[in-house]
Phi, psi and omega in degrees: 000119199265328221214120164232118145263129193241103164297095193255097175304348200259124165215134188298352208186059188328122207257180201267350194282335215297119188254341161315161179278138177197142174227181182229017171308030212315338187281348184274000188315316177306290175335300200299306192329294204260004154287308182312311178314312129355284148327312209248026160273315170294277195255108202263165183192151189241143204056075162273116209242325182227165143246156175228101152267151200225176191208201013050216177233120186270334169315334187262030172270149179272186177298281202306327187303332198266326181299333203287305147344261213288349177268310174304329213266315159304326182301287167277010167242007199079158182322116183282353172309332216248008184285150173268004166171135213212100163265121187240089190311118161274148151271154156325306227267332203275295199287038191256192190314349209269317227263314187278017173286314187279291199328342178254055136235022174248209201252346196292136181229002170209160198236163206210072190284119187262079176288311166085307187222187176215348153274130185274336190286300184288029145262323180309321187283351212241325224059009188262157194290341169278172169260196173285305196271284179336299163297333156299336186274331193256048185232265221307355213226283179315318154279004194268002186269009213023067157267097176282345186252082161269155171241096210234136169313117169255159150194131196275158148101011162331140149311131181068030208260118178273156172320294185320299205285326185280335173322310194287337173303321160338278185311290159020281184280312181288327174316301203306317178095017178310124184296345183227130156253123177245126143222139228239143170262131180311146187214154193257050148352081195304141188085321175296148216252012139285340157304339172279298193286356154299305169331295187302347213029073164255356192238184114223170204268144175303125168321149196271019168279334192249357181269001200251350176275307167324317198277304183327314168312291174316297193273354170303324176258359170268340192269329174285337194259004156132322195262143154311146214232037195293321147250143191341331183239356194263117212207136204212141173307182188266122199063037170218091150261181194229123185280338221265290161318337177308299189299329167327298187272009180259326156121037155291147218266167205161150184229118198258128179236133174126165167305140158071002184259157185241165174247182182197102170256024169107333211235294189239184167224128189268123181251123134294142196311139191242073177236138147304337178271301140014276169276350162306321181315289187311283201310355169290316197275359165076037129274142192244106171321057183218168187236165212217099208265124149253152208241146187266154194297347158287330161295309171309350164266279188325310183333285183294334142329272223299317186254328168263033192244354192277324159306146178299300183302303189063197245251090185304091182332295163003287203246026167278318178288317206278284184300333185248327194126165153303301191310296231267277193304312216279327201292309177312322184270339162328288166310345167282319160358294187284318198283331197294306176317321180264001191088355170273011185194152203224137177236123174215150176024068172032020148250127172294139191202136174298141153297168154299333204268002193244334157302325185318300209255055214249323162314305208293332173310317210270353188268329178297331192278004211225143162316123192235000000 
């Protein structure tokens, strides 16, 4: 087991895009704190290698709440000094003195800023709660905290939202120096109330012509400044990749603690309930709320499609045949065949790997490459 996620559902403020499980129940934090505690007392595991807490928001935890956190964690998973990264997802808004004060006693060797914008008019439309300048304070306040590795959340693709304007959130995000950049093209998520104002038509979504400029654009000035293309969204200085994400697209194993978070052990894959009351309830009576899918070996291919072709490495003939079969590596280059041909998929030193131009089309690769 490589990756324990700790899922913190609590935002002071629902944003409009956000399609995750979340609440703004702020008085139930304590509870959840010490059902997560609970949990993971329940379920001990061994070589835990990274933590990630994600969210929600884990900033809309007090200090002793995080601390509280972070003592369990050493208790059942080993000396939290000695993990190889301990991520902790932040707000701007979040981030003041008081907050970056508790942060240098705690075990986090990486920080996760979710900025999104540098316009306060497309935050304001997004809901989030910072400004522009508030992300900038709270870069300088995370690293004078000594923190060398941060990462920060970009998004693209606004309504009405021009080149020109996504450039300067570029430039921006690079002023900053950050070691990691995710940037996410804005999405209509069905149940989200930007989804609604789609519905309603108050909004529209950018043509896939101009989202297809943004990205280029994107990965054209990050890749000049230096960072890496490591994944579809990812994009990292040299030795700041994010390991913890990693076991996702190498298809490693992981344990998910909290509402609504999953798990994945090589065999099966595991959900917790994603309700709050739900799982305190269970995890009080030492029942563990999740539902529990086992997978056939055609999901477990479709799996490894899905996540590791999202990667620069992409997808290993190699270890397709070792894992799957001969038969299995001939159906993948069968199949690969059409993409290859246009140029959406590149076979080199006995990896299939996206092209740029083929993330543009990269669902149509990946439904081709996978089992039906």
């Amino acid at each position: 087991m490589s990756g324990l996620y700790i899922h913190i559902p609590f935002c002071k403020r629902r944003c409009v895009y956000c399609g995750f499980f979340s609440t703004t129940m702020l008085e139930r934090r304590q509870a959840y704190v010490d059902a997560l505690c609970h949990e993971m007392r329940m379920r001990k595991a061994d070589d835990v290698a990274t933590v990630y807490l994600g969210g929600g928001t884990p900033s809309a935890l007090s200090a002793s709440m995080l601390s509280q956190l972070f003592g369990t964690i050493g208790e059942e998973y080993g000396a939290v000094d000695k993990k190889e990264e301990i991520t902790i997802e932040c707000n701007p808004d979040d981030i003041d003195n008081t907050f970056a004060d508790a942060l240098r006693g705690w075990p986090v060797n990486r920080v996760s800023i979710g900025i999104q914008s540098f316009s306060d008019e497309r935050l304001r439309f997004l809901h989030r709660r910072h400004t522009a300048a508030q992300a900038h304070e709270a870069v300088a306040r995370v690293r004078a905290a000594g923190i060398t590795n941060i990462s920060i959340d970009l998004m693209f693709g606004f309504p009405g939202q021009t080149l020109a304007q996504w450039q300067y959130d570029i430039e921006e995000a690079l002023a900053l120096e950050a070691d990691h950049i995710s940037a996410y093209s804005l999405t209509y998520e069905e149940g989200t109330p930007l989804y609604q104002m789609l519905q309603r038509q108050q909004v529209r979504e950018i043509s896939d012509s101009d989202y297809i400029i943004m990205y280029k654009k994107l990965v054209e000035r990050l890749e000049e400044a230096g960072y890496e293309h490591y994944e579809i969204s990812n994009f990292a200085r040299e030795g700041h990749r994010s390991l913890h994400n990693g076991n996702y697209w190498n298809g490693t194993p992981y344990l998910g603690i909290g509402a609504g978070a999953h798990s994945y052990d090589g065999v099966c894959r595991m959900s917790n309930v994603a309700d709050i009351d739900q799982y305190i309830t269970a995890i009080s009576q030492g029942r563990q709320p999740a539902e529990i899918e086992h997978l056939t070996t055609e999901e477990h291919y479709n799996d490894m499609v899905a996540t590791a072709l999202r990667t620069a490495e992409g997808i290993s003939l190699q270890q397709v045949q070792d894992r799957f079969g001969e038969e299995s590596a001939r159906y993948l280059l069968a199949n690969a065949a059409k993409s290859l041909s246009r140029q959406w998929l590149v076979l080199e030193n006995g990896r299939l790997h996206l092209s740029l131009e083929g993330i543009m089309v990269s669902n149509t690769v990946m439904s081709d490459l996978m089992m039906v």
